[in-house]
C-alpha positions in Angstrom: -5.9 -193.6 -80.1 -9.6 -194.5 -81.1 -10.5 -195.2 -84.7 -12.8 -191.9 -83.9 -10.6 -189.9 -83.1 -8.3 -190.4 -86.4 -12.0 -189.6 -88.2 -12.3 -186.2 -87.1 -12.1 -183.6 -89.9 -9.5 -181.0 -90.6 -12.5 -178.0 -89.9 -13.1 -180.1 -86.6 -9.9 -180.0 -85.6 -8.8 -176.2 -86.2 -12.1 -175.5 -84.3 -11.0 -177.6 -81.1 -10.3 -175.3 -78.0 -7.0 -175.6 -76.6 -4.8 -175.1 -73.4 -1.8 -175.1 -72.1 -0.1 -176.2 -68.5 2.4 -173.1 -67.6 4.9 -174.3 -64.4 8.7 -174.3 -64.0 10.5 -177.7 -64.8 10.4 -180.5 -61.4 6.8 -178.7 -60.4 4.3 -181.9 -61.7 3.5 -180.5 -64.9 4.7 -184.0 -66.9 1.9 -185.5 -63.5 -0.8 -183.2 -65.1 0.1 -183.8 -68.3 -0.2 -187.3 -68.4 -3.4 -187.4 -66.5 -4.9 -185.5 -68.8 -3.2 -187.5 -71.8 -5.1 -190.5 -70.1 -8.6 -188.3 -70.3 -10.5 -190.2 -73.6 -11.4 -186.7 -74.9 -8.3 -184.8 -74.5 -4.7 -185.2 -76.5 -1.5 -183.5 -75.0 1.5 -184.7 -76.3 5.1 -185.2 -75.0 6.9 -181.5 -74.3 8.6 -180.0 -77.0 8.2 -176.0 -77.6 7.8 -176.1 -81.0 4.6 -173.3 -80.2 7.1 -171.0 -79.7 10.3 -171.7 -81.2 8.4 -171.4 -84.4 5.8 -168.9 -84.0 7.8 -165.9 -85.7 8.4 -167.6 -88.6 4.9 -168.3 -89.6 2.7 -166.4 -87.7 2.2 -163.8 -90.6 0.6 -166.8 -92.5 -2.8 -166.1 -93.7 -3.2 -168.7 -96.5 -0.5 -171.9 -96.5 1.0 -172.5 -99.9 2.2 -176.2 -99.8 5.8 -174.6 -99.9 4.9 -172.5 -96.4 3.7 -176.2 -95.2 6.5 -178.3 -96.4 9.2 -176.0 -95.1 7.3 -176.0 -91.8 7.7 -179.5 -91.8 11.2 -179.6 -92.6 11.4 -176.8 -89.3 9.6 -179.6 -87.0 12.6 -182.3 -87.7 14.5 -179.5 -85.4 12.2 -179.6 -82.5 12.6 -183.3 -82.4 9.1 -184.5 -81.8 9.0 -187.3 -84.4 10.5 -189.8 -82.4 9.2 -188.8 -78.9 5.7 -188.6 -80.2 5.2 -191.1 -81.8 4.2 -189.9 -85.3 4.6 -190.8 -88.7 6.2 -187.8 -90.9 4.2 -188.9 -93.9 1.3 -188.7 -92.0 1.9 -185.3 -90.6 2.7 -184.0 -94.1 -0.8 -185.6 -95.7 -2.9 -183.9 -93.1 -1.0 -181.0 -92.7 -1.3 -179.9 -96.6 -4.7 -180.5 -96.2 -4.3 -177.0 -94.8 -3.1 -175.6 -98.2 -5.0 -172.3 -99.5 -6.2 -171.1 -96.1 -6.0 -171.3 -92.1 -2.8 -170.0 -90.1 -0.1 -170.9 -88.2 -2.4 -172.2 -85.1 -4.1 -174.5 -87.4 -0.7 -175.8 -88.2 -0.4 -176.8 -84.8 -3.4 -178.0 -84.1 -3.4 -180.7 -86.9 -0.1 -181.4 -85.8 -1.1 -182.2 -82.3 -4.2 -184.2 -83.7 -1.4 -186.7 -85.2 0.5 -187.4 -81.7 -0.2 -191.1 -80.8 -1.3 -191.4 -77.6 -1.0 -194.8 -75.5 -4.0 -194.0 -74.1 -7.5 -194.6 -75.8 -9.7 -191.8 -77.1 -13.0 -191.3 -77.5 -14.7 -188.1 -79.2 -12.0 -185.2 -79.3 -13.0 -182.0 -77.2 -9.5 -180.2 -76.2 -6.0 -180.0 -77.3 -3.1 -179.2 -74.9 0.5 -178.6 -74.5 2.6 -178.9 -71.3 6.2 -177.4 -71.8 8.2 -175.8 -68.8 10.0 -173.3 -70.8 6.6 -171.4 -71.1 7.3 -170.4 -67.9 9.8 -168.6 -68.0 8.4 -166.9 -71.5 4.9 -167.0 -71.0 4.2 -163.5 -72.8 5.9 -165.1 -75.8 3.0 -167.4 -75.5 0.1 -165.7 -74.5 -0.8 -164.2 -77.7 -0.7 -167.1 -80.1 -4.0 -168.7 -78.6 -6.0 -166.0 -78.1 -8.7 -167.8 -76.1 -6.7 -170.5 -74.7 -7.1 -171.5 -70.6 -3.9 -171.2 -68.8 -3.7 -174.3 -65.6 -0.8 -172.6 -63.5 0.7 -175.0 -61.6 3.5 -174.1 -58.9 5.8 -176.1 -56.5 7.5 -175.5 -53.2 10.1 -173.6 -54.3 12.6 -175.5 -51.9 11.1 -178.7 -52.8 11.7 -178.2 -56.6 15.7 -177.3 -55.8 15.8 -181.0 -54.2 14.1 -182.0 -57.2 16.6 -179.9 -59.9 19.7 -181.1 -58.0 19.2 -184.5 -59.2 18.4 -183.8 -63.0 21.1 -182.8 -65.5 19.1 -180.2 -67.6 19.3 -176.9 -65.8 22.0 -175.6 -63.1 20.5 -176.8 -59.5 21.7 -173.8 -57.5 19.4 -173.1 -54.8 19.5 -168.9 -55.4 19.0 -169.4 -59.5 16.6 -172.1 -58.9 14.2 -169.6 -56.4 15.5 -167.0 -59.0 13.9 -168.5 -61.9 11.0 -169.9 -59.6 10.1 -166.2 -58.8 10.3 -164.6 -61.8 7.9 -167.1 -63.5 5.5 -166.7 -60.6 5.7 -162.9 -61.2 5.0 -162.9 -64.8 2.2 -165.2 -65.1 0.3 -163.8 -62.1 0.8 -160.5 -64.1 -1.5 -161.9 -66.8 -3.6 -163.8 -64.4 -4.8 -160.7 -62.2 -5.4 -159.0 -66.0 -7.3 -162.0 -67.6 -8.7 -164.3 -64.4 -11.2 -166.8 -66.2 -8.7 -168.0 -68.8 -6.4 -169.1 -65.7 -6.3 -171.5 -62.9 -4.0 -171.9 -60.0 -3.2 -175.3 -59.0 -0.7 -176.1 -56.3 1.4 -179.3 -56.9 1.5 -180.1 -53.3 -2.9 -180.0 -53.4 -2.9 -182.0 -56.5 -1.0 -185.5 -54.8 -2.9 -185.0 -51.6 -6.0 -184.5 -53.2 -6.2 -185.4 -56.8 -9.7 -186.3 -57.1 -10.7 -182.7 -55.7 -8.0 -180.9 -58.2 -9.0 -182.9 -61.3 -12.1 -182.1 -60.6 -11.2 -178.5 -60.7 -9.4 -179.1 -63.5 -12.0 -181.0 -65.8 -14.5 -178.1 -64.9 -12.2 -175.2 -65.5 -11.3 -177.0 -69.4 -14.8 -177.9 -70.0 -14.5 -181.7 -69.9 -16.5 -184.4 -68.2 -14.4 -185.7 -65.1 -13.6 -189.1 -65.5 -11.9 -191.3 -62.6 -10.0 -193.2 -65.2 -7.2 -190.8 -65.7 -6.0 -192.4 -62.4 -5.0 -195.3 -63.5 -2.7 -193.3 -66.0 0.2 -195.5 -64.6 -1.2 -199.1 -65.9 0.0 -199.7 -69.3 1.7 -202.1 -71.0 4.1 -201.0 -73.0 6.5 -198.7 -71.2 8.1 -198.2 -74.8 5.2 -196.2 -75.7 4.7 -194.1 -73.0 8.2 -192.5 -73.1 11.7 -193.1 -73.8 12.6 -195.1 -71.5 15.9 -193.1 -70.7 13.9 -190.3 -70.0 11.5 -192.5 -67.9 14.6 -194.0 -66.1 16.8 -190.9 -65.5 13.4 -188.4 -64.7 10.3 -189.9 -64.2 10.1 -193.1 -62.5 7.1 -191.8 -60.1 4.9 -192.0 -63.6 4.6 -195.8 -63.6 3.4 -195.1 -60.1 0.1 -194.0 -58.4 -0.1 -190.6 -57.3 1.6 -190.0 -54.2 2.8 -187.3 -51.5 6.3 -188.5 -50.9 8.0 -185.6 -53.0 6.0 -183.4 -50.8 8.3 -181.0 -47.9 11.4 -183.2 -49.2 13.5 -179.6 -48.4 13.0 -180.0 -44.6 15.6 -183.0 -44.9 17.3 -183.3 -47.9 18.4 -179.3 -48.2 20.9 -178.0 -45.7 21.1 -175.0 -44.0 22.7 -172.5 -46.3 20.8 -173.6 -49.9 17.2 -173.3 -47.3 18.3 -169.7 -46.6 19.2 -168.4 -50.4 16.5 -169.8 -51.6 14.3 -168.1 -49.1 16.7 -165.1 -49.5 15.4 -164.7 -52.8 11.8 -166.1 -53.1 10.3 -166.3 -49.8 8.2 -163.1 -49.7 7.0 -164.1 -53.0 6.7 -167.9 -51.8 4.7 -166.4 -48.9 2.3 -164.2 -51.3 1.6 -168.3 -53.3 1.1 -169.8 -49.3 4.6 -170.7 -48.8 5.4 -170.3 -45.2 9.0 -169.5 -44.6 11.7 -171.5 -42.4 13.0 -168.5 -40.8 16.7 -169.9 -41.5 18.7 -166.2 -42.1 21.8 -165.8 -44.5 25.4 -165.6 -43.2 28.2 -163.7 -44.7 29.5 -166.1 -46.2 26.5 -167.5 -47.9 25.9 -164.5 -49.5 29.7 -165.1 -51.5 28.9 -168.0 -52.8 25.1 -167.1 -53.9 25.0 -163.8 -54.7 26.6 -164.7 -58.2 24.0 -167.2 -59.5 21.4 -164.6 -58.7 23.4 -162.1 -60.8 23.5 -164.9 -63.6 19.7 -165.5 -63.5 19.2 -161.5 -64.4 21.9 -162.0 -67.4 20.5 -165.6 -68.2 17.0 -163.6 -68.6 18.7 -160.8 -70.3 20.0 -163.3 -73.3 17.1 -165.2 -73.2 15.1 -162.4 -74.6 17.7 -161.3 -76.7 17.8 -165.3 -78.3 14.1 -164.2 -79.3 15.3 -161.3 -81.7 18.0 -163.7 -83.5 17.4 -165.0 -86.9 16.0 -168.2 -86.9 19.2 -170.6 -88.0 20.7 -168.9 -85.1 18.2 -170.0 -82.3 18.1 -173.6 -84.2 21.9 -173.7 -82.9 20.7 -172.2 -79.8 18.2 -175.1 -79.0 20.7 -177.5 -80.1 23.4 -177.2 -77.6 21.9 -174.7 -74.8 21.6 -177.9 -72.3 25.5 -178.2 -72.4 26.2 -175.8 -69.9 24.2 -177.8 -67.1 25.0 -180.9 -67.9 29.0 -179.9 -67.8 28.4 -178.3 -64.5 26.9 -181.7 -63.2 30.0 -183.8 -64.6 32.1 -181.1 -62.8 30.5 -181.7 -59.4 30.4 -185.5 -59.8 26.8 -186.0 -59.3 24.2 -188.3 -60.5 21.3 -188.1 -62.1 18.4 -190.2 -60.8 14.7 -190.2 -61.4 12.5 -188.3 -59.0 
């Protein structure tokens, strides 16, 4: 990050307008994201939902005593963002009690943000972003912390992001919970869309890697921010190290040290089979049809409907105890973050598969 960047003032910084990137995990939002992380006046850093997961415990905060501050600190080591992002605690902490005797729990996050280290340069600071999946699925846990924030909305092929799930290790690949999940996301963010239509934009990923000049375009002018052709080259860096972890490069996104490209595109046509085409299309393809999804036709068999019918059942009580997790004291979601990706990953060891980069 640019010398100019690290100059702007604390005032500056609270003042900054902000956005996020709502979309369900495998759908290109960590694509977007880093194509905006290369725009020069524009920081987004590496997912973590620390927005959220800490929003009801300071968002009652009128004026930050350095105890409110340090203990928010202390609350970030659980989000793990120190080593992903590349920041320096003590850094963090001098800026952030620069926020003592005023400003609120957004300002919190926004100096925050300002300390993530980008590998990208940076000019003169216009925007602030965040890019986490889980929003998705919560989005009206999010909507009213940023109460003039822009919303990019970016969806997947439903059928194309099972292909995608199936090889990762973080969430249960089942084509009926997948389209389960998918659709329930759609529904709930189009809910607030329809109510609130300049704050959102839709963007599909399938228009963004066949067209990604046009779509950035869109993009830039929906944020606010001068388009720059630069953000292309998001791919050429030098340091790998920097960019991400490289595990997490490795094991989920090796297509980032690549140009853009179409080859994830209609992957479901030949790499899903019969019976995981038709529940997924049993459960989101009239909603998939509303978003421009056109439908394979392929109809569900008795048997099919045995061996799908419980995951969809599990998405409803999955959704059920997620909003319950929201309600629990705060140690008790800590634990919840903590080991909630077991589950999944057991399941995956169970069924002998292996997870590969997509």
């Amino acid at each position: 990050m640019l010398a100019e960047t690290k100059k702007v003032k604390i005032e500056q910084i609270k003042s900054l307008p902000f956005f996020f990137i709502i979309g369900r995990p495998r759908s290109g939002t960590t694509l977007l994201r880093t194509l905006l992380d290369a725009h020069p006046n524009v920081i987004i850093p590496h997912e973590s939902p620390v927005i959220m997961n800490l929003y009801s415990r300071y968002r009652k905060l009128q004026s930050l005593t350095e105890k409110d501050i340090l203990r928010f600190i202390s609350d970030l080591e659980s989000q793990r963002i120190f080593g992903i992002w590349n920041i320096d605690r003590g850094e963090v902490e001098k800026n952030l009690l620069k926020c003592e005797g005023g400003g609120t729990y957004t300002d919190l996050i926004k100096v925050l943000y300002a300390c993530f280290n980008s590998v990208y340069d940076k000019g003169k600071l216009l925007l602030m972003g965040d890019k986490n999946p889980v929003y998705s699925y919560n989005f009206h846990k999010i909507f009213p912390i940023f109460t003039e924030a822009k919303y990019i909305h970016l969806i997947r092929d439903y059928r194309d992001q099972v292909v995608s799930i199936k090889r990762m290790d973080f969430e249960m690949s089942n084509p009926a919970l997948v389209a389960w999940r998918w659709k329930k996301s759609l529904e709930e963010v189009m809910t607030f869309a329809k109510k609130y239509p300049g704050r959102f934009l839709l963007l599909k990923y399938e228009s963004l890697v066949q067209n990604p000049e046009r779509e950035m375009a869109k993009v830039t002018n929906f944020l606010g921010i001068p388009y720059d052709d630069k953000v292309f080259d998001f791919y050429k860096i030098e340091n790998e190290d920097e960019f991400l972890p490289a595990n997490a490069i490795e094991k989920y996104h090796q297509s980032l040290l690549k140009p853009v490209s179409t080859q994830s595109v209609n992957r479901w046509e030949t790499q899903l089979n019969n019976s995981e085409i038709a529940a997924a299309e049993w459960i989101a393809g009239r909603t998939g049809q509303k978003a421009g999804y056109t439908v394979s036709g392929t109809k569900m068999k008795g048997l099919w409907y045995l061996k799908y019918l419980p995951f969809s059942f599990y998405g409803m009580v999955w959704n059920t105890m997620r909003k319950i997790t929201f309600v629990l004291p705060f140690g008790w979601r800590k634990l919840i973050w903590k080991y909630s990706p077991v589950l999944p990953r057991v399941l995956k060891r169970k069924n002998g598969k292996q997870s590969n980069g997509n």
